[in-house]
VMD Tcl script that draws the C-alpha trace (Angstrom):
set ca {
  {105.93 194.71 122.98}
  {106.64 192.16 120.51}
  {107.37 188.54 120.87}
  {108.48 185.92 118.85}
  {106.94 182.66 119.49}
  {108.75 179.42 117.80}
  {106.55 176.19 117.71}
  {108.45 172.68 117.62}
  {107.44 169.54 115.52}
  {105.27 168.36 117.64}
  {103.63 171.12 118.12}
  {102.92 171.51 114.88}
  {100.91 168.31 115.14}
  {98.15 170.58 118.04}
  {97.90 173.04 115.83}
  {94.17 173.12 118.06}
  {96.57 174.05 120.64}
  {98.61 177.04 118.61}
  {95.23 178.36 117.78}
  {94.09 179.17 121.02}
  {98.18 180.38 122.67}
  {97.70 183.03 119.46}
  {94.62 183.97 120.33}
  {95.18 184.58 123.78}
  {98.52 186.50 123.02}
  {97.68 190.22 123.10}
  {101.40 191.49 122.21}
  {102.44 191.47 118.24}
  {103.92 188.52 117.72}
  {105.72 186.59 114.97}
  {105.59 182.62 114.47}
  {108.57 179.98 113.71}
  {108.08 176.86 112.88}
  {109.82 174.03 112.62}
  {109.06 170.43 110.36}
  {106.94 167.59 111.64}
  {109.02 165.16 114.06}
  {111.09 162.40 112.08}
  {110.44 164.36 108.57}
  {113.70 166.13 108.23}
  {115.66 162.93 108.96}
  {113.34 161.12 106.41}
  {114.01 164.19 103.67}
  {118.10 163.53 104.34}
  {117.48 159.81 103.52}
  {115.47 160.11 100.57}
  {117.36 163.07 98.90}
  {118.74 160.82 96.13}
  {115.90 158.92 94.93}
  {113.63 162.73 95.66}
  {110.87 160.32 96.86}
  {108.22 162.21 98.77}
  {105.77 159.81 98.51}
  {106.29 159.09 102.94}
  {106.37 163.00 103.57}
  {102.85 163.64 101.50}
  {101.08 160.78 103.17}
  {102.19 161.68 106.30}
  {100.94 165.52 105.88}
  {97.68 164.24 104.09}
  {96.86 162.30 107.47}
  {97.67 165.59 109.51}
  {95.30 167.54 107.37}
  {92.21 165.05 107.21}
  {92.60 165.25 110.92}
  {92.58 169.26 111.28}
  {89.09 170.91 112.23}
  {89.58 172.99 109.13}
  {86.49 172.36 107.10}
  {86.34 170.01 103.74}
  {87.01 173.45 101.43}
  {90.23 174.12 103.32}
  {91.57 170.60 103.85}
  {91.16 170.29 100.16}
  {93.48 173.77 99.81}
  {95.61 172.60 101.76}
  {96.67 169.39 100.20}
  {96.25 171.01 96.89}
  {99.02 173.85 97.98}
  {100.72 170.87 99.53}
  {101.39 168.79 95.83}
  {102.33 171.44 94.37}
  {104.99 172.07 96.84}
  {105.99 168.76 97.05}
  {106.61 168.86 92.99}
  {108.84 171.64 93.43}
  {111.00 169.51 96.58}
  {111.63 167.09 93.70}
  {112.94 169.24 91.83}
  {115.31 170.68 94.56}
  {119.17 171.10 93.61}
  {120.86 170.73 96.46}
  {120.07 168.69 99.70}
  {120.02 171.69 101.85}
  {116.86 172.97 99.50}
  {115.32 169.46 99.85}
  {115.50 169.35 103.30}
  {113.87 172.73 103.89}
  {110.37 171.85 102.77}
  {109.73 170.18 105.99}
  {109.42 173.70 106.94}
  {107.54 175.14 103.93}
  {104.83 172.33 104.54}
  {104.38 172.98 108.06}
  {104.65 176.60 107.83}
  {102.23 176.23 104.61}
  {99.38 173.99 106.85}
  {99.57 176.55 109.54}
  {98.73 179.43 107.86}
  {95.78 177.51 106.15}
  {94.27 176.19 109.84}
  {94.53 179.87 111.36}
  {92.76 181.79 108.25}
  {90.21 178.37 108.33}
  {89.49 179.74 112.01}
  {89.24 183.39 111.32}
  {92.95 184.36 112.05}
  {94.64 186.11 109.53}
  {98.70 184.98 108.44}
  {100.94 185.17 106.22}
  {103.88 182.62 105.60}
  {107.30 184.91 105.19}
  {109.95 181.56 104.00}
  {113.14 182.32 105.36}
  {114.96 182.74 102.25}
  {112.57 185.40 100.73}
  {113.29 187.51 103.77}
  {115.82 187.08 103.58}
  {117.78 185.63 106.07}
  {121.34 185.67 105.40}
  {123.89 182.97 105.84}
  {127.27 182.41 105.52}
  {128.41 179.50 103.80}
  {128.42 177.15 107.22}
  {125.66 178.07 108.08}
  {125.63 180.91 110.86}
  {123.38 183.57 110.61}
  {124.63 186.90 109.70}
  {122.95 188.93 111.48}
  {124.40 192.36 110.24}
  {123.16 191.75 106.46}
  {119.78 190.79 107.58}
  {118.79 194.62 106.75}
  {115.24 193.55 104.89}
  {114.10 191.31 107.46}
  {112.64 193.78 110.06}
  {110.76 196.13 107.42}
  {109.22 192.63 105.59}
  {108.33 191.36 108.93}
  {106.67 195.04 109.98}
  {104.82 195.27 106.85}
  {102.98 192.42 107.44}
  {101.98 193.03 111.44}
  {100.69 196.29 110.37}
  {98.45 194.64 107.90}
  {97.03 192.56 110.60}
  {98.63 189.70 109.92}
  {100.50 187.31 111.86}
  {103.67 186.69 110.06}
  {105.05 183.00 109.85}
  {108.57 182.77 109.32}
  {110.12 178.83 108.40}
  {112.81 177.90 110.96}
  {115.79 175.66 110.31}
  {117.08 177.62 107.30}
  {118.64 180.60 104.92}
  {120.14 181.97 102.11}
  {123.85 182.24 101.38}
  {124.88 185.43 99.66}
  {125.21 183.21 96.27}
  {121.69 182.80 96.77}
  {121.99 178.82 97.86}
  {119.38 177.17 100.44}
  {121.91 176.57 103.67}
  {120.59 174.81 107.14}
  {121.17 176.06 110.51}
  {122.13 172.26 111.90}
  {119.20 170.22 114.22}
  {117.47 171.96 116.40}
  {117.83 174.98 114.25}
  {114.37 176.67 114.08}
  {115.38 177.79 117.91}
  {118.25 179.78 116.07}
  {115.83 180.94 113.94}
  {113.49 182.49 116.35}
  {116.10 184.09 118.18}
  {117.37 185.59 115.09}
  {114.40 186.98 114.25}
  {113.97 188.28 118.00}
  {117.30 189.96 117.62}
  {116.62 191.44 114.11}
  {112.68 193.05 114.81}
  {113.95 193.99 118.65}
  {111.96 191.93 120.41}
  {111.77 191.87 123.85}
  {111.07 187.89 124.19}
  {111.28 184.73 122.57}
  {108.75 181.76 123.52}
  {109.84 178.84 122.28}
  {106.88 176.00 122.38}
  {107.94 172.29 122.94}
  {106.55 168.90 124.27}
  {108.42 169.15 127.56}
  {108.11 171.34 130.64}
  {111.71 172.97 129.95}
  {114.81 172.75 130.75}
  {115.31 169.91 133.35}
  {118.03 169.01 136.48}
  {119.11 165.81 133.89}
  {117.65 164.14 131.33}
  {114.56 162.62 132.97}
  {115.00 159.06 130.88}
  {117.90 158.73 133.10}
  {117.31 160.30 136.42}
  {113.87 159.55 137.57}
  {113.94 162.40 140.70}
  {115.48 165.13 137.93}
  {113.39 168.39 138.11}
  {112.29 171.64 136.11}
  {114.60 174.65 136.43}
  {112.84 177.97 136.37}
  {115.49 179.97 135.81}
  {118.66 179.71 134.03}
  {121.58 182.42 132.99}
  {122.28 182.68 129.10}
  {125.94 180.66 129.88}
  {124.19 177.82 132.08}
  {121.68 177.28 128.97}
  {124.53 177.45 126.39}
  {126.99 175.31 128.15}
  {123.86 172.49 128.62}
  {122.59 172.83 125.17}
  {126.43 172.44 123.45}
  {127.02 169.74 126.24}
  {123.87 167.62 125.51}
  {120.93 168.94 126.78}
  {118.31 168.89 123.26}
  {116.18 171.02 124.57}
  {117.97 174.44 122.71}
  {119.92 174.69 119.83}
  {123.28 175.96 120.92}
  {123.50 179.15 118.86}
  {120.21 179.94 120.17}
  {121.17 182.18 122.62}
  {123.60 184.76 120.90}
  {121.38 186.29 119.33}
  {119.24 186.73 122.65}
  {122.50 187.95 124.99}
  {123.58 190.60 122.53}
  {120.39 192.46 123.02}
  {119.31 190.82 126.67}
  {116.22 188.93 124.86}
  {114.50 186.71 127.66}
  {114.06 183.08 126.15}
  {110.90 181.57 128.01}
  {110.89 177.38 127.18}
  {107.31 176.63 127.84}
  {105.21 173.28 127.59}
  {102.45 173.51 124.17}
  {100.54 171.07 126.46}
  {99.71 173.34 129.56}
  {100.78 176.71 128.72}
  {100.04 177.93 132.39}
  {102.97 176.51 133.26}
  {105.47 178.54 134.04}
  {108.57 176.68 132.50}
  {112.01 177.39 132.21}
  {112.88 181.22 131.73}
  {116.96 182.13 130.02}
  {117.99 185.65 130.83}
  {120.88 187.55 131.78}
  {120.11 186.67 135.61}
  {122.53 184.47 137.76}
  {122.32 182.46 140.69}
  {122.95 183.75 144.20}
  {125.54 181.17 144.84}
  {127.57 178.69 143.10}
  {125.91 175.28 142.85}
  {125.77 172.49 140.40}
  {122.37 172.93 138.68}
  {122.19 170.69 136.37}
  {123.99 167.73 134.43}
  {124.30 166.91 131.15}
  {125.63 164.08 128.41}
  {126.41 164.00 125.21}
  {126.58 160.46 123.79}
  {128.32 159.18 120.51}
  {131.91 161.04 120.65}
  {134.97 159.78 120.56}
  {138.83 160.52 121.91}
  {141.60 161.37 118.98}
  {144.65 160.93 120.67}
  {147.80 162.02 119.57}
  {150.94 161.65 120.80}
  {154.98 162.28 120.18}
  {158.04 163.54 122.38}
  {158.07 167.18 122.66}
  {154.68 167.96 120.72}
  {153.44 170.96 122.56}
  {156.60 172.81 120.99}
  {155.94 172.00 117.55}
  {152.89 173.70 115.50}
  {151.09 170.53 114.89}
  {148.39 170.73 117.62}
  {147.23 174.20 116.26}
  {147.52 172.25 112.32}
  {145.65 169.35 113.63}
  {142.89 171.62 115.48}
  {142.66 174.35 112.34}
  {142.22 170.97 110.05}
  {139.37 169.77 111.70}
  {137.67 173.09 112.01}
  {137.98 173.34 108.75}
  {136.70 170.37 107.41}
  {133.88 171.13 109.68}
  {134.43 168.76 112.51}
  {132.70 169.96 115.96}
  {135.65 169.88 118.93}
  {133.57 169.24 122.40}
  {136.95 169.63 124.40}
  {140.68 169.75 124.02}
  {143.52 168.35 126.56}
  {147.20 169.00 125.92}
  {150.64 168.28 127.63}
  {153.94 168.64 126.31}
  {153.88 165.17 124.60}
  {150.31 164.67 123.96}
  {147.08 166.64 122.11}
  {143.57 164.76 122.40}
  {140.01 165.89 120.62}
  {136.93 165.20 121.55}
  {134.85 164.69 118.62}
  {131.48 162.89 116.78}
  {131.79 159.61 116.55}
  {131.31 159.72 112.72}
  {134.17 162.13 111.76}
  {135.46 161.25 108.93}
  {139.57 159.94 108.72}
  {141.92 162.97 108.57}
  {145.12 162.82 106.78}
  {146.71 164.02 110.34}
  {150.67 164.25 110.31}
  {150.28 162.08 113.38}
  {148.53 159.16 113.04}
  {145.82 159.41 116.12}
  {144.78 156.62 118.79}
  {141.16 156.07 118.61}
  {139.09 155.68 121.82}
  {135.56 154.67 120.71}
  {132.31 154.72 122.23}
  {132.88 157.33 125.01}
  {130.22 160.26 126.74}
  {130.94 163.29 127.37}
  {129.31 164.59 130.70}
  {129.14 168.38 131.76}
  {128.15 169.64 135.37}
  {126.93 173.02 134.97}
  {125.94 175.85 137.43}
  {126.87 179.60 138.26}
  {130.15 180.04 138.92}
  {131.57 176.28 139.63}
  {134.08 177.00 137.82}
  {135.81 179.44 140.35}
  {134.44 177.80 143.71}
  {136.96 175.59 145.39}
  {135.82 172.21 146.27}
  {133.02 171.39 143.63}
  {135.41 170.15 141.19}
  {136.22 167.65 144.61}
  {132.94 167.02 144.87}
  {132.36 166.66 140.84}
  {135.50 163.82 141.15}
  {134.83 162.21 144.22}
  {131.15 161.23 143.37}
  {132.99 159.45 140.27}
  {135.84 157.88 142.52}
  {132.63 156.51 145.11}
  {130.45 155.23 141.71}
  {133.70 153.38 140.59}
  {134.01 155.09 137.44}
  {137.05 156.10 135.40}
  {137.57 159.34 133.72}
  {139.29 159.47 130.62}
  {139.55 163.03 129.62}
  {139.38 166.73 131.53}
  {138.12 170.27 130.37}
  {137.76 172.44 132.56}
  {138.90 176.12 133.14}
  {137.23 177.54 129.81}
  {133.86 178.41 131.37}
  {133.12 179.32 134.95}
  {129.90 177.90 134.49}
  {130.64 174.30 133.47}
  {132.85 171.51 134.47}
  {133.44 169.03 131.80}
  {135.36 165.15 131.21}
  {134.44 162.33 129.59}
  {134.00 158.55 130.80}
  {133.33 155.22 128.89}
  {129.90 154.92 126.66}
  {128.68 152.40 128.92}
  {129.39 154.61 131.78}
  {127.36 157.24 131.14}
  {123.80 156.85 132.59}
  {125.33 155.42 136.15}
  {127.62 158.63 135.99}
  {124.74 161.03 135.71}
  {122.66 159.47 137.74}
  {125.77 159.22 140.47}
  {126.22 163.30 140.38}
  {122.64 163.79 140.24}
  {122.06 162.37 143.37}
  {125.19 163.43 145.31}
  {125.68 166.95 144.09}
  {121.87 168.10 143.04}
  {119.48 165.84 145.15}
  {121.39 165.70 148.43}
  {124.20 168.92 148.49}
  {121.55 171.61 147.00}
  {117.93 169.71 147.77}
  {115.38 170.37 144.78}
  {114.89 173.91 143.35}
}
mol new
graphics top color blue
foreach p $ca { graphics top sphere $p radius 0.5 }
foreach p [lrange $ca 0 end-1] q [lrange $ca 1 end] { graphics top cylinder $p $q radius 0.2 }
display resetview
């Protein structure tokens, strides 16, 4: 069996803690890693000026704290400046931005040889991992990856593979979008045929809502691949979205497990479904707005598909779309950029989108009811409906200010009370 296990920011900080999961891991297994927490946003904002000096202090404290030995710490940030010269000299902001993954994947493989373990950094674009130009992984013309990958486990060596990025076929440095060393690691799981993917964070896994809101929410063991897709699009940080393609087209278990008890059992994503419908979980997604548009007869025209087609193409992320003959409105980030639309769109600012998600809710009369009349007993006004496109997810949107009364309203009404705690 192999497995692919991907380790998060802050786990990268324990790497104490990575040490001894590895070492108690009997089954091959391949490592992703992602950058430090905070450092990627910190490369974005100092791409212009190429200052580094923030991102090599902050690695030099990681390493003097490391039970490494003086010889190694001193490798280490000797490998690390020399890096660090060549992110200056990066071309494009995608290549700057990936060294948050070189340096951690760098200072990893220098603690586990320090402690005896033998690995080997593979950087995503030497694979290589293949991109297209938006970044999706294309999986088909990833043909290297598995022998590279092989050659190294038969060597003894545990590979370690940078997440969050690839290489376009014109040989440019493209990112996978936040979160994206989870795409990564299920990518890899697809292309060697793994049978699982662990991926390693600071929380317990995936969770009834997000605890900072509901104080009673609680773990969920186990989750289909569509109930973890439709809460990681719809909010949930947890998972990158894309994560789990990769994983359904060859029925790769994802197991979400905490790096600070790893006896716990955590969340496990499979191709396994509820026995009934029920609301599971709830999600929000924050900082979207409403593009309204709106003239007589418009649903007989072929602006809507224009207006959708433009925004796709200008690479603008639609969360949900509602149409009637005279009317089209988007749901989109907050910070999308003006459009030269043929209609000029209302604007409703500062809205959240909130998704109710469980097996088959979709098709069960009477938990949309339930979904609306929570809202109608909290007082709060919906502004937008999508529902219909998933069975597994029930979706509108009410006013920013709205948002954490609203989950914490369906929590407790459709989670806490109508299905009682998993």
């Amino acid at each position: 069996m192999v497995k692919v296990l991907k380790f998060g920011g802050s786990c990268i900080e324990k790497m104490d803690k990575i040490w001894r999961i590895l070492k108690e891991e009997k089954e091959e297994k391949i490592v992703v890693v992602s950058a430090l927490p905070e450092v990627t946003d910190e490369l974005y904002i100092s791409f212009p000026s190429r200052d580094v000096e923030g991102l090599r202090e902050r690695h030099i404290a990681m390493v003097e704290r490391m039970d490494a030995g003086e010889e190694h710490k001193k490798a280490m940030i000797s490998r690390m400046e020399q890096m660090l010269l060549n992110a200056k000299r990066a071309e494009s902001l995608d290549a700057f931005v990936s060294y948050g993954e070189r340096l951690s994947a760098m200072l990893l493989e220098r603690y586990l040889n320090s402690k005896g373990m033998r690995a080997t950094v593979l950087e995503s674009d030497s694979l290589p991992l293949i991109t297209d130009e938006s970044g999706e992984i294309m999986l088909e013309e990833c043909t290297s990856v598995k022998k590279r990958i092989k050659e190294e486990i038969m060597k003894g060596s545990i590979p370690i593979i940078t997440g969050y990025f690839g290489i376009d076929e014109k040989g440019s440095i493209k990112t996978l979008g936040r979160g994206g060393s989870d795409y990564t690691a299920s990518a890899i799981a697809y292309l060697i045929d793994a049978e699982a993917v662990e991926l390693w964070k600071d929380t317990k896994g995936f969770m009834s809502a997000d605890p900072k809101i509901v104080e009673k929410a609680h773990l969920i063991e186990e989750l289909s691949y569509e109930e973890a897709a439709e809460l990681a699009h719809y909010g949930a940080k947890i998972l990158h979205p894309r994560a789990i393609e990769p994983a359904v087209k060859k029925g790769i278990k994802i197991f979400i497990k905490n790096i600070d008890n790893h006896s716990e059992k955590g969340t496990l994503i499979s191709d396994k479904t509820s026995e009934k419908a029920k609301i599971r979980a709830i999600s929000c997604r924050k900082g979207v707005k409403i593009l309204k548009f709106s003239i007589p007869g418009l649903a007989y025209t072929k602006i809507p598909g224009k207006i959708i087609d433009d925004h796709y193409r200008k690479g603008d992320l639609i969360y949900a779309i509602s149409t009637s003959q005279a009317s089209l409105a988007l749901l989109v980030d907050e910070d999308c950029e003006e459009r030269a639309e043929e209609i000029k769109p209302m604007r409703i600012e500062n809205v959240a989108l909130i998704a109710t998600v469980g097996y088959d809710i979709g098709m069960t009369p009477g938990i949309s009811a339930d979904v609306f009349l929570s809202m109608k007993k909290e007082g709060i006004n919906i502004l937008m409906i999508s529902e219909g496109a998933s069975d597994s997810a029930i979706n509108f949107v009410v006013a920013g200010e709205e948002c954490d009364r609203a989950v914490k309203a369906l929590h407790r009404d459709l989670i806490e009370v109508k299905n009682g705690n998993e």
